[in-house]
C-alpha positions, 0 to 999 in steps of 0.5 A: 527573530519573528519577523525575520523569519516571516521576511525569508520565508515570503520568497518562497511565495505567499502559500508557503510563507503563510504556513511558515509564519503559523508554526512560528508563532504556534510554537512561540505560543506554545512556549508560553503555556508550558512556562506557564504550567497549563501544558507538559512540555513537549505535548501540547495536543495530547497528554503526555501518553500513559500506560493503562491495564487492559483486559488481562486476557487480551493482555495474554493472548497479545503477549503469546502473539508477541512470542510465537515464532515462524511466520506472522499470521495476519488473521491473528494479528487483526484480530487482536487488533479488532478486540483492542478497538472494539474495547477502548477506541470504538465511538470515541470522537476523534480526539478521545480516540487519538488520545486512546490510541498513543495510551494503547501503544505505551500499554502495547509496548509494555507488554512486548518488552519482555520479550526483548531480553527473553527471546532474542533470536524472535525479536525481529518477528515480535517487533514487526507484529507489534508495530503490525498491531499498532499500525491496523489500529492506526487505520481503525481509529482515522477510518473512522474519524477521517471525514470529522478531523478538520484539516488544521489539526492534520497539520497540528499533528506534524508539529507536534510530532516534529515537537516530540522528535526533539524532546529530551525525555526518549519515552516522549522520542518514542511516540514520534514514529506513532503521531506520524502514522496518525497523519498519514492516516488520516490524509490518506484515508481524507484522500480516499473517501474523495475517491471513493465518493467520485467513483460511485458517481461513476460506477453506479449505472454499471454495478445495477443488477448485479450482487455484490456477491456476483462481482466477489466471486467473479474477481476471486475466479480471475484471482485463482486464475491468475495464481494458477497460470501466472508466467511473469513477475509483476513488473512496475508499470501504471495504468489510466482507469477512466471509470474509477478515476479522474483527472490525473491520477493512475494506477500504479503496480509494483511487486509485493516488496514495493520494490524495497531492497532495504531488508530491514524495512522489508521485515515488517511487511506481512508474508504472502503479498503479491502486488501493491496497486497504488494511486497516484498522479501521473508519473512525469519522472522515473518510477522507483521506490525510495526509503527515507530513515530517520533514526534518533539515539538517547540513552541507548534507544533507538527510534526509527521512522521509515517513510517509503515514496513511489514515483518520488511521493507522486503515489499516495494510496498503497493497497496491498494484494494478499495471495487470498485475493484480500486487499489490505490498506496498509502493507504492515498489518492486514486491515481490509480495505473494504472495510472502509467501502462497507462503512460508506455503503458503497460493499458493491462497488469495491467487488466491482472495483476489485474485480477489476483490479485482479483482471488487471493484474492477470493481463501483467503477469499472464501469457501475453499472447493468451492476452492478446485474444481478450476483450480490452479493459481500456476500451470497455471503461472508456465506453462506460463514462461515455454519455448518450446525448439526447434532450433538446440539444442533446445538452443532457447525457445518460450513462449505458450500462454494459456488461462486464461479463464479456471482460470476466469470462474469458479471463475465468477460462483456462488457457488450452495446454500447448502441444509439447513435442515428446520428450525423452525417457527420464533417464535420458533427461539433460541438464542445462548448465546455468548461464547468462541471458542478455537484454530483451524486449517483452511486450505488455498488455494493451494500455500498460506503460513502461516506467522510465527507468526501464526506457533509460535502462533501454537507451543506455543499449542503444535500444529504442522501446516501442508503445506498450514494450519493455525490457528484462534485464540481463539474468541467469538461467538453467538449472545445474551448477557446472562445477556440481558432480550432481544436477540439483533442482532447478530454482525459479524466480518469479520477480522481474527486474527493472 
């Protein structure tokens, strides 16, 4: 049977029949030890995960977290999650972490069970901070550990969640959702510290002479201006960023639901995100988000796993853009990302790098006239990883530092108020009744790129888009119902559509 595998999966080619050939005999192994009682089955990595007693007060604090209703406070919630791992994670290796951290959630979920019966009508809101909790965690504990976990036991860990997935215990079911968190953690968090180390080779020469402090508040001034002054939706689009990134990858940008329509995935994202700045290769098909769910049913528990893809999984970093102006690494927990730049010694370049990224952010959903008088993005990042060649041959190349403030400046202003022509007394006021607006196009700023469902959108109405345009769906507008006796308050939605 072995061997019949090994022969079908050789067609796939030499790299994929490698792979496939080791989980086969790695399970088969596997299937030995535990007849022979070394191991538990289905855990082969870890223990089978145990509840413990933690601190009685962190126990409480977590538990009325748990029970208060309204919206999540993600401060709170990293703050617990902070004095989980500060108490049981920190300095632990990686697979003493690991191990830790399938212990915390049992614990974690224990503590949350009550409430289950108790406070039904909360449970909705208790379950997204209790897997907000065990998700920043997640990020702790592989942030931390990333760069010691070789990549062999990445791969163990998919098998051994693939193991438990199919076990006929459901509290080993239960830890399946935790050990694929743990994976893609660690992969992006693998991913990411190779960014980061690239774009401090290419940032340095222009973050010299500046203060970390200096870039802070210059992206929270163009972030409070944004807010303030803020016209259109964020719309999904990508961008090249030659100064913080290299070869094909891109920013992407979508809306703070991450283009998610599913209400049950959007119940665990926090309140108040604003934008999600992706990384990912070049789109090369259309731009949309996808959710896969997994759902698994034993003996009246369910257990679910999500998995959002954008751009068909070409996207494989996901920064959540808090209204604060805070960036997060996860969508459902707060755990700031510069958290990570901070461990790496690197706190000035990610000011740099966020600064950046808010003014990017206010050129898409700003006036785009107003956009049209600033100092280009594109063109001052392009300039920033050009070398002077000099030496014999000019074969040797120093980087020019430039000043980032001719970029800040002008996007840290106000734009002048328009003239608005007199308008008539209140009492006079007119309403406009609600109706349809076609199609039409709208100009992005310099260096945006439409996605491909708005051009098939475009094409399906015979209209052809021109670099640097896309087009708003048909949509409603005014703001009375005709068929009310009384004008109401006219609502205004923000969020574009593609």
């Amino acid at each position: 049977m072995q061997e019949q595998r090994r022969r079908k999966s050789k067609k796939a080619g030499p790299g994929i029949a490698r792979e496939c050939r080791f989980d086969i005999i790695f399970l088969m192994n596997q299937t030995n030890r535990y007849e022979s009682g070394q191991i538990v089955a289905p855990w082969f990595l870890f223990d089978q995960p145990k509840r413990f007693q933690i601190d009685p007060q962190l126990s409480k604090d977590l538990y009325v977290e748990f029970a208060t209703r309204g919206e999540r406070n993600p401060e709170q919630e990293l703050a617990l999650s902070d004095r989980l791992y500060n108490q049981y994670l920190k300095g632990s290796d990686y697979k003493r972490g690991f191990q830790t951290f399938l212990n915390l959630c049992a614990t974690i979920s224990e503590i949350h069970r009550p409430l289950q019966k108790q406070n039904p009508f909360n449970k909705k809101r208790s379950v997204a901070v209790m897997n907000g909790v065990m998700a920043t965690l997640a990020e702790q504990v592989t942030m931390d550990t990333a760069e010691q976990v070789p990549d062999s036991y990445v791969k163990n860990l998919v098998v051994q969640a693939q193991m438990v997935e199919g076990a006929a215990n459901v509290y080993d079911v239960w830890f399946n959702p935790k050990l694929y968190i743990l994976q893609n953690s660690l992969r992006r968090w693998k991913e990411q510290y190779k960014i980061m180390d690239e774009m401090k080779k290419r940032v340095n020469v222009q973050v010299e002479g500046s203060t970390k402090e200096d870039f802070a508040q210059s992206a929270d001034e163009i972030w409070q201006e944004t807010l303030e002054n803020q016209k259109y939706g964020v719309k999904t689009c990508y961008f090249d960023s030659p100064m913080f990134l290299k070869g094909e990858n891109v920013f992407y940008v979508v809306d703070g639901s991450m283009g998610v329509d599913d209400k049950v995935v959007q119940q665990s994202f926090l309140p108040d995100i604003e934008a999600v700045v992706c990384i990912g290769k070049r789109p090369t098909k259309q731009i949309k988000t996808e959710v896969e769910r997994r759902e698994q049913k034993k003996k009246g528990v369910t257990v679910a796993r999500d998995s959002i893809y954008i751009a068909r999984g070409d996207a494989f970093e996901f920064f959540p853009v808090f209204r604060d102006g805070q960036i997060s690494s996860v969508p459902v927990g707060l755990f700031p990302l510069s958290r990570a730049f901070e461990k790496k010694g690197m706190g000035k370049e990610y000011e740099y790098w966020r600064m950046f990224m808010m003014m990017r952010l206010h050129d898409l959903v700003v006036s785009t006239d107003q956009v049209g008088k600033y100092p280009s993005i594109d063109v001052f990042e392009w300039d920033a990883i050009k070398k002077e060649k000099s030496g014999f041959l000019g074969l040797k190349g120093k980087q020019h530092q430039l000043d980032y403030k001719k970029l800040v400046l002008p996007r840290k202003v106000p734009p002048e108020p328009e003239e608005k022509p007199e308008t008539a007394p209140a009492a006079e006021k007119r309403f406009v009744d609600k109706h349809n607006v076609t199609w039409f196009k709208r100009k992005l700023p310099q260096g945006y790129h439409a996605t491909e469902r708005a051009i098939q959108y475009a094409a399906e109405h015979d209209l052809l888009l021109s670099e640097g345009e896309t087009i708003v769906r048909e949509h409603e507008r005014g703001n009375r119902n005709p068929v009310a006796e009384k004008p109401h308050k006219a609502v205004f939605n923000s969020k574009t559509f593609q």
